[in-house]
DSSP file (Angstrom, degrees, kcal/mol; ACC not computed):
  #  RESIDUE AA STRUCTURE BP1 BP2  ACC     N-H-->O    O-->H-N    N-H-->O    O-->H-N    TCO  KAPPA ALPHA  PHI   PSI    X-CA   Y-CA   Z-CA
    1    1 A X    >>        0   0    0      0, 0.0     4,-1.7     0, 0.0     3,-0.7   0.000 360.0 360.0 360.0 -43.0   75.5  136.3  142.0
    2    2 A X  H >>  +     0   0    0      1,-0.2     4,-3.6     2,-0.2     3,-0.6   0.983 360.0  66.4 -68.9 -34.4   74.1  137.4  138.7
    3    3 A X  H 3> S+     0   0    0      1,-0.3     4,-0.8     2,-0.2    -1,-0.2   0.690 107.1  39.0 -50.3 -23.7   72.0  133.9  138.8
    4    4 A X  H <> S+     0   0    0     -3,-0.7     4,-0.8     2,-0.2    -1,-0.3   0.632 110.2  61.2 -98.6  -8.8   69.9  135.1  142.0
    5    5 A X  H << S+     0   0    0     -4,-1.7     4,-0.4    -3,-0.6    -2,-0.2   0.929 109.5  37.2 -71.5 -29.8   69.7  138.2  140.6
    6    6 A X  H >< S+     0   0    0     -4,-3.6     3,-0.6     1,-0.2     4,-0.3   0.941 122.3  46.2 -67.6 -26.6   68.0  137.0  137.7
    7    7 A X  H >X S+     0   0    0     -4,-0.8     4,-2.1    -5,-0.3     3,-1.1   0.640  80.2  99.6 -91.3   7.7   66.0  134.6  139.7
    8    8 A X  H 3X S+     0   0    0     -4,-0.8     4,-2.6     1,-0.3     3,-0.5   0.854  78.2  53.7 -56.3 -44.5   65.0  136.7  142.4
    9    9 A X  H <> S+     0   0    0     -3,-0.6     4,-1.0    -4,-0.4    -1,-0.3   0.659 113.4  45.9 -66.4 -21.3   61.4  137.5  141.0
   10   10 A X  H <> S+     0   0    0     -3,-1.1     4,-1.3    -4,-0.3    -1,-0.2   0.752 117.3  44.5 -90.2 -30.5   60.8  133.4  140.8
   11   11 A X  H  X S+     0   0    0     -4,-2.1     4,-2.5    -3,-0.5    -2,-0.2   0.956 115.8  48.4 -88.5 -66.3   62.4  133.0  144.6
   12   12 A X  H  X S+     0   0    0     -4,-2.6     4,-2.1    -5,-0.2    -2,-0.2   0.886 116.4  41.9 -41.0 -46.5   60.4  135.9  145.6
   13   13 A X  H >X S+     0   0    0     -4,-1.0     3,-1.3    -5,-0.2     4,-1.2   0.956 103.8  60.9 -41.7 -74.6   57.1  134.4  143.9
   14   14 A X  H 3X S+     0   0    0     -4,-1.3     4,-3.7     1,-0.3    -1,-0.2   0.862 107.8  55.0 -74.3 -68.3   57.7  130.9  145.1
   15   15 A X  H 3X S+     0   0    0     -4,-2.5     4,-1.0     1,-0.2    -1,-0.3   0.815 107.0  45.6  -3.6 -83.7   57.4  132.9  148.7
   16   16 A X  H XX S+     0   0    0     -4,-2.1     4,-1.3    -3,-1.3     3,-0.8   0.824 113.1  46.7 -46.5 -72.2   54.4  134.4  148.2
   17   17 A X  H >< S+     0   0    0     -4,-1.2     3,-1.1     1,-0.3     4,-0.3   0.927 106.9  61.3 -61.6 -64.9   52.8  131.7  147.1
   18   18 A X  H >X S+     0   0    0     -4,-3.7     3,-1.5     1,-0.2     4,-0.7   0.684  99.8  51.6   8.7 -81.8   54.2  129.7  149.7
   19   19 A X  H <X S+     0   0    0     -4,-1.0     4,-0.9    -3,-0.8    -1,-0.2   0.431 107.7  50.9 -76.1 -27.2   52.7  131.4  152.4
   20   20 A X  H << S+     0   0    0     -4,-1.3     4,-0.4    -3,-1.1    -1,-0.3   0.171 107.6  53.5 -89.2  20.3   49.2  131.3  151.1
   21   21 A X  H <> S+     0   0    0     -3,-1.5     4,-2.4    -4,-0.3    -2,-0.2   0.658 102.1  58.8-109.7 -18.8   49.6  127.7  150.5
   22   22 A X  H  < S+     0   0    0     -4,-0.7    -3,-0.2    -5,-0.2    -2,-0.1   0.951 116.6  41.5 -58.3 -51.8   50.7  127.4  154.6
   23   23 A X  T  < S+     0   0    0     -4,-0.9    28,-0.2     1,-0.2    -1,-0.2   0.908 111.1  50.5 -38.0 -65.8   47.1  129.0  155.2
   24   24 A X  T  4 S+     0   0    0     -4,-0.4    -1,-0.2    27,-0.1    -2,-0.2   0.635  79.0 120.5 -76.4 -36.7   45.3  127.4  153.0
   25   25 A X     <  +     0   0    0     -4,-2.4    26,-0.2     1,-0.1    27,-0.1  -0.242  31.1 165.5 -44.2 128.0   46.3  123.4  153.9
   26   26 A X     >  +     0   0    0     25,-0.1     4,-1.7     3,-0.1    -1,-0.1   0.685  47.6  34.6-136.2 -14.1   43.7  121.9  154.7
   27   27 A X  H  > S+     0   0    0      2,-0.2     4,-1.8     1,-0.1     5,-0.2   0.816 117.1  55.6 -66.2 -43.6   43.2  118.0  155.0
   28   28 A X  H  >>S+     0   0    0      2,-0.2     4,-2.2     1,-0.1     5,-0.7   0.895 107.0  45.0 -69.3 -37.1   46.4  117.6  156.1
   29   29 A X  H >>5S+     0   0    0      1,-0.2     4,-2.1     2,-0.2     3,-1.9   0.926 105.7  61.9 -79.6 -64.1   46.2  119.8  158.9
   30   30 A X  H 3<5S+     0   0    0     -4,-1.7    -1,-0.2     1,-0.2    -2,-0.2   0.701 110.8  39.1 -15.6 -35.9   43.1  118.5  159.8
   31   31 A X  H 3<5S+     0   0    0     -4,-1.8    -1,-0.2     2,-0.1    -2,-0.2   0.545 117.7  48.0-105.1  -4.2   44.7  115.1  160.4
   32   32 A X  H <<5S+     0   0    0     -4,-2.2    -2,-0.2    -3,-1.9    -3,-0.2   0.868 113.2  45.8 -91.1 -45.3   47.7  116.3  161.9
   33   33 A X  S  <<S-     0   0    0     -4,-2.1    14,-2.7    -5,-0.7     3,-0.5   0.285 103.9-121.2 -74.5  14.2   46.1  118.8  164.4
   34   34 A X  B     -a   47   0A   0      1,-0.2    14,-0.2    12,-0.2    12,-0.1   0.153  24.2-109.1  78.1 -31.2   43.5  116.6  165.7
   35   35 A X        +     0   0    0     12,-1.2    13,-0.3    -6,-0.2    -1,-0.2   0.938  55.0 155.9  52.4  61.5   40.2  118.2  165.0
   36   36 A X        -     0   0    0     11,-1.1    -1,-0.1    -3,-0.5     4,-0.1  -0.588  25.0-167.8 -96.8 180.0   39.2  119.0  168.3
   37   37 A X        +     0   0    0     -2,-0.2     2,-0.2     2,-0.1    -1,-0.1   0.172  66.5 100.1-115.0   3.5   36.5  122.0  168.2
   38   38 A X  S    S-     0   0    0      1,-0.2    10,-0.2     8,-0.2    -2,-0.1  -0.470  88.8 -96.2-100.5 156.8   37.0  122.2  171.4
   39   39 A X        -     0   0    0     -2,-0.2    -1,-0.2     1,-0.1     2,-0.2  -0.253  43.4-126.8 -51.4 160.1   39.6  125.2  173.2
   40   40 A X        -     0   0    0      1,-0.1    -1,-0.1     5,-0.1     3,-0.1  -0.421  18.5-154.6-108.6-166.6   42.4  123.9  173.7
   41   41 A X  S    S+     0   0    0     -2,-0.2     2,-0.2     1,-0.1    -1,-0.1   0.336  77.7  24.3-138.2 -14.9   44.3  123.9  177.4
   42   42 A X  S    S-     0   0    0      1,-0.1    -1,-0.1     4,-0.1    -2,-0.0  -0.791  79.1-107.7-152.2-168.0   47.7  123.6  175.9
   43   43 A X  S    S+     0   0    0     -2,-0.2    -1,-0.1     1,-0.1    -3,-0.0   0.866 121.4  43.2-103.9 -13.1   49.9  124.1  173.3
   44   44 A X  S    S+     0   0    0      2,-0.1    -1,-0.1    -3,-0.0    -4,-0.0   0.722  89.4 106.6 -71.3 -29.4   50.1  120.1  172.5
   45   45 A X  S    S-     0   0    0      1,-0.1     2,-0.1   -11,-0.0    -9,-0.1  -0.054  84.5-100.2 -42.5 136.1   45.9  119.6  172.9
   46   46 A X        -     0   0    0    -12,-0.1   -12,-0.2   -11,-0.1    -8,-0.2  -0.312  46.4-163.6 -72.5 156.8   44.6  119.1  169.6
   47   47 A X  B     -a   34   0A   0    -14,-2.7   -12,-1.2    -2,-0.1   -11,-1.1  -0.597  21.4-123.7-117.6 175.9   42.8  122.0  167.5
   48   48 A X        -     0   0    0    -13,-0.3     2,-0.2    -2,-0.2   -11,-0.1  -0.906  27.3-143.7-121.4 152.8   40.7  123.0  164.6
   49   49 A X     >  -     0   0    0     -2,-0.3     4,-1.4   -23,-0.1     5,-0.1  -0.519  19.3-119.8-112.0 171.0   42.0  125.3  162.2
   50   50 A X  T  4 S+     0   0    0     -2,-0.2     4,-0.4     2,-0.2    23,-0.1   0.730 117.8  53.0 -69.7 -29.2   39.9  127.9  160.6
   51   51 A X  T  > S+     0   0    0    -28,-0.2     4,-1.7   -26,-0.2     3,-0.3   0.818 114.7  48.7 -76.2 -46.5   40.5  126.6  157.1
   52   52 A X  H >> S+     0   0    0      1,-0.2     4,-0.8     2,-0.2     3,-0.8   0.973 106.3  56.1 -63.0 -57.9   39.2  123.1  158.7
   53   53 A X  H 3X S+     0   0    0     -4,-1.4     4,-1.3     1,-0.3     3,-0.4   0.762 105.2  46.5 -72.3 -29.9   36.4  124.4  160.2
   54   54 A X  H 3> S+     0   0    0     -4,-0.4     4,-2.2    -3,-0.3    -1,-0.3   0.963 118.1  44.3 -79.6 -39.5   34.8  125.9  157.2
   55   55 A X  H << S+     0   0    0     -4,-1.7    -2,-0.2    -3,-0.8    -1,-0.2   0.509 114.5  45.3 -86.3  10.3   35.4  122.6  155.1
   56   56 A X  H  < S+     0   0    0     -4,-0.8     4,-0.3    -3,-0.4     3,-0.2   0.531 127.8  32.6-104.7 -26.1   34.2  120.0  157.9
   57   57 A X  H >< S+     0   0    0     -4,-1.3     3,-0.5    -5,-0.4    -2,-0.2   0.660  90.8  80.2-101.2 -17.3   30.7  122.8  158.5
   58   58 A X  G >< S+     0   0    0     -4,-2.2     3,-0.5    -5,-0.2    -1,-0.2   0.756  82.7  58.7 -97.8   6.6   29.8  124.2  156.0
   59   59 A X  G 3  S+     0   0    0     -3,-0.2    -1,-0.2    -5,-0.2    -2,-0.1   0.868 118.4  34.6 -72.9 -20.5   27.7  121.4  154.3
   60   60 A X  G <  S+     0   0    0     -3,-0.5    -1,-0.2    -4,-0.3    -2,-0.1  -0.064  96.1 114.6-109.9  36.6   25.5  121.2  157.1
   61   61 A X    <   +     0   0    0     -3,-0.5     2,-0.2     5,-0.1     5,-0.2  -0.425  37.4 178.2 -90.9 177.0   25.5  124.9  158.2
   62   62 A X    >   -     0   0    0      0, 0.0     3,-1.9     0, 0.0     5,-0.3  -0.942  47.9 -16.8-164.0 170.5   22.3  127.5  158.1
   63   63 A X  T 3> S+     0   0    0      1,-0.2     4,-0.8    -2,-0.2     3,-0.3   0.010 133.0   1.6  45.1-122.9   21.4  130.9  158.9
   64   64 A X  T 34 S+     0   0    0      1,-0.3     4,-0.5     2,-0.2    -1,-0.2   0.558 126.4  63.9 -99.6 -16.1   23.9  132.3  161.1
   65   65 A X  T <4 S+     0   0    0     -3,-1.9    -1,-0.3     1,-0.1    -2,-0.2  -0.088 106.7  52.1 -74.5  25.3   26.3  129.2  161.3
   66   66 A X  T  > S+     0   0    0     -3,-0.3     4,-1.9    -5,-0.2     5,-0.4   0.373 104.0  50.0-125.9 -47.6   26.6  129.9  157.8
   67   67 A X  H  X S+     0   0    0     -4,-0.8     4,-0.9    -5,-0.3    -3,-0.2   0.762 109.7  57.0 -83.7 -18.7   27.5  133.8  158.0
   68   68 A X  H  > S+     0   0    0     -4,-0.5     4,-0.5    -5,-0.2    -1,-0.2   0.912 103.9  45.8 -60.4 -45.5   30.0  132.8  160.4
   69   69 A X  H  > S+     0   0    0      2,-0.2     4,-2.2     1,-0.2    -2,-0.2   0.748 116.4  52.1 -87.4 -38.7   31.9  130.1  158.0
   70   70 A X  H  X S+     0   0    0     -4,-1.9     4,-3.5     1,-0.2     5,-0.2   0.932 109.5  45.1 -72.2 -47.6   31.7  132.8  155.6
   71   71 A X  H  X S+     0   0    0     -4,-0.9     4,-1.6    -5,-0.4    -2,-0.2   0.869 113.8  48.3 -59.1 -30.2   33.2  135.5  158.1
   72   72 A X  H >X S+     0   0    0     -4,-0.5     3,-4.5     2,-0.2     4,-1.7   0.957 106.8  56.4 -64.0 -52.2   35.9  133.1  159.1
   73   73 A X  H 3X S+     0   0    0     -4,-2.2     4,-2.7     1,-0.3    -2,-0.2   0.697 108.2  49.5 -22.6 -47.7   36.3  132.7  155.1
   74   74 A X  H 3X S+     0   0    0     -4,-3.5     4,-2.5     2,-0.2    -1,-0.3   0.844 112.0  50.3 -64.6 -37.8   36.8  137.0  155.1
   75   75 A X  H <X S+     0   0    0     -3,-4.5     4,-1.4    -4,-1.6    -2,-0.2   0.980 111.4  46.7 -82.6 -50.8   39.5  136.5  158.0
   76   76 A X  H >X S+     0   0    0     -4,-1.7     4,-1.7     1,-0.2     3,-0.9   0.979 114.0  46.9 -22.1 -80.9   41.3  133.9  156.0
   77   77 A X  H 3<>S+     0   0    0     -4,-2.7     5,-0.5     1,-0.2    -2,-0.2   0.923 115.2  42.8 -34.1 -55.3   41.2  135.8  153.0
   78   78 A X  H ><5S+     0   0    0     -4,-2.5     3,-0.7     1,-0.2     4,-0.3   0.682 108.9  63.7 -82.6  -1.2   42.5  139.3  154.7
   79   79 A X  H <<5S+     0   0    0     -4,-1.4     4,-0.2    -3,-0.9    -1,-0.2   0.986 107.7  38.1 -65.5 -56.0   45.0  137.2  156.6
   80   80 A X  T 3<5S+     0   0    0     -4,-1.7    -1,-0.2     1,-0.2    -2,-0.2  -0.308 112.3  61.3 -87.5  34.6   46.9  136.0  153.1
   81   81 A X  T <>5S+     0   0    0     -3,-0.7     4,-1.9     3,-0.1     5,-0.4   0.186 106.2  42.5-116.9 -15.4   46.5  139.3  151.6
   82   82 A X  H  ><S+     0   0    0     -5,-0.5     4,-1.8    -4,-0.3    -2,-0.2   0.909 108.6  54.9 -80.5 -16.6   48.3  140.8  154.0
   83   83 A X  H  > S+     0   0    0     -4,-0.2     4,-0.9     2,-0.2    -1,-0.2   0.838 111.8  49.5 -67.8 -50.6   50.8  138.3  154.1
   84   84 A X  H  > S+     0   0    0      1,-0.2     4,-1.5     2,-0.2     3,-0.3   0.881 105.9  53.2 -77.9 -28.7   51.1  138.9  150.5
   85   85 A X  H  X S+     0   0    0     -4,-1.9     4,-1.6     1,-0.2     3,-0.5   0.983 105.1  51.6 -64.5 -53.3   51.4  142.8  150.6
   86   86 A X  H  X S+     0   0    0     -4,-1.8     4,-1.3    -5,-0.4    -1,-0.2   0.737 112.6  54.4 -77.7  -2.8   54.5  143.0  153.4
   87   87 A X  H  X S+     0   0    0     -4,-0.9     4,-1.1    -3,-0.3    -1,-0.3   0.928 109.0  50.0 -89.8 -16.0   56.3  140.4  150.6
   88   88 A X  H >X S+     0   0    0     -4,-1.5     3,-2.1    -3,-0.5     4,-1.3   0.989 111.7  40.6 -11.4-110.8   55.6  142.8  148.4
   89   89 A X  H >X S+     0   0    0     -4,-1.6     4,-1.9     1,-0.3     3,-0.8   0.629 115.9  51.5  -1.4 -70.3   56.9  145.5  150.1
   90   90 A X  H 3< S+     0   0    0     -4,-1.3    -1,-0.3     1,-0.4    -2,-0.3   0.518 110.0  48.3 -85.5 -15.2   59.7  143.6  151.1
   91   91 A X  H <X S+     0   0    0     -3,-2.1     4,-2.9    -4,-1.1    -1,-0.4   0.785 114.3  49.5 -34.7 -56.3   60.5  142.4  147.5
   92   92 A X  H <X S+     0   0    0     -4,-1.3     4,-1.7    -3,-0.8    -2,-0.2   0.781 109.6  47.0 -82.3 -21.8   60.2  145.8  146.5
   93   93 A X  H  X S+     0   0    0     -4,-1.9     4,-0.8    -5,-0.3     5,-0.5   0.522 112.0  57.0 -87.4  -9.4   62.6  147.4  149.2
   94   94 A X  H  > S+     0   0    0     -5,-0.4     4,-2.2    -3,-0.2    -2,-0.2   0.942 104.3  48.5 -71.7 -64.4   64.8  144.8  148.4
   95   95 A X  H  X S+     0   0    0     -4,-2.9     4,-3.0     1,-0.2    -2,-0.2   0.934 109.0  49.7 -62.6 -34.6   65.0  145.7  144.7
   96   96 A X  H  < S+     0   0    0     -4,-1.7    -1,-0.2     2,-0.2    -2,-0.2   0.827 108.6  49.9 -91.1 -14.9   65.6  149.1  145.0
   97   97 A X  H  < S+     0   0    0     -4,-0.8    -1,-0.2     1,-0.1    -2,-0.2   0.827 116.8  51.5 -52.5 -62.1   68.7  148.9  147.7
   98   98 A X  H  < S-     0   0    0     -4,-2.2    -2,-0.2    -5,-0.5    -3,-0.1   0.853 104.9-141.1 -52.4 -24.3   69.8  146.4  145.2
   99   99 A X     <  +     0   0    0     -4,-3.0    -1,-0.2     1,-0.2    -3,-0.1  -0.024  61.6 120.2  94.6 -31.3   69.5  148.6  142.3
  100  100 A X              0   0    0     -6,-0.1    -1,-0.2     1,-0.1   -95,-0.0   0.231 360.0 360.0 -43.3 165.7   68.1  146.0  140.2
  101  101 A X              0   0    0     -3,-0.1    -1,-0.1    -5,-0.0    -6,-0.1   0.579 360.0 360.0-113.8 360.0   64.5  146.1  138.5
């Protein structure tokens, strides 16, 4: 017991981190999910991800296909900060039922 209490800020981390890394894959998801750009019709039809889309487009992009890849880029971003705020929270409601610092 006292060993997760010390390691609880590294477990919590390791989380965190985690969960922006789930986002963030992106070659691998690319080859697993198919790379369709297309909608999909089902929940097995292959996809594009958002994190793929910006790294397969944006070398040939312009103009407003450009402020687009940048806009997904913002939704990405506010996705894994929010992600990171409620572990936060929930790290922090954690410690203080636990009493610990």
């Amino acid at each position: 017991m006292v060993m997760l209490k010390a390691a609880r800020s590294g477990i919590v981390s390791a989380a965190i981190l985690s969960m922006g890394r789930a986002v963030g894959e992106t070659m691998a998801v690319i080859m697993v999910a198919g790379n369709s750009p297309d909608l999909p019709n089902s929940i097995l039809a292959p996809v594009r991800t958002l994190t793929s889309n910006i790294a397969l487009e944006m070398g040939y992009s312009q103009g407003e296909h450009k402020q687009a890849l940048f806009a997904t880029g913002v939704t990405l971003f506010m996705m894994i900060m929010v992600l990171n705020i409620l572990a936060l929270r929930l790290s922090g409601q954690r410690r203080r039922k636990g009493g610990a610092a």
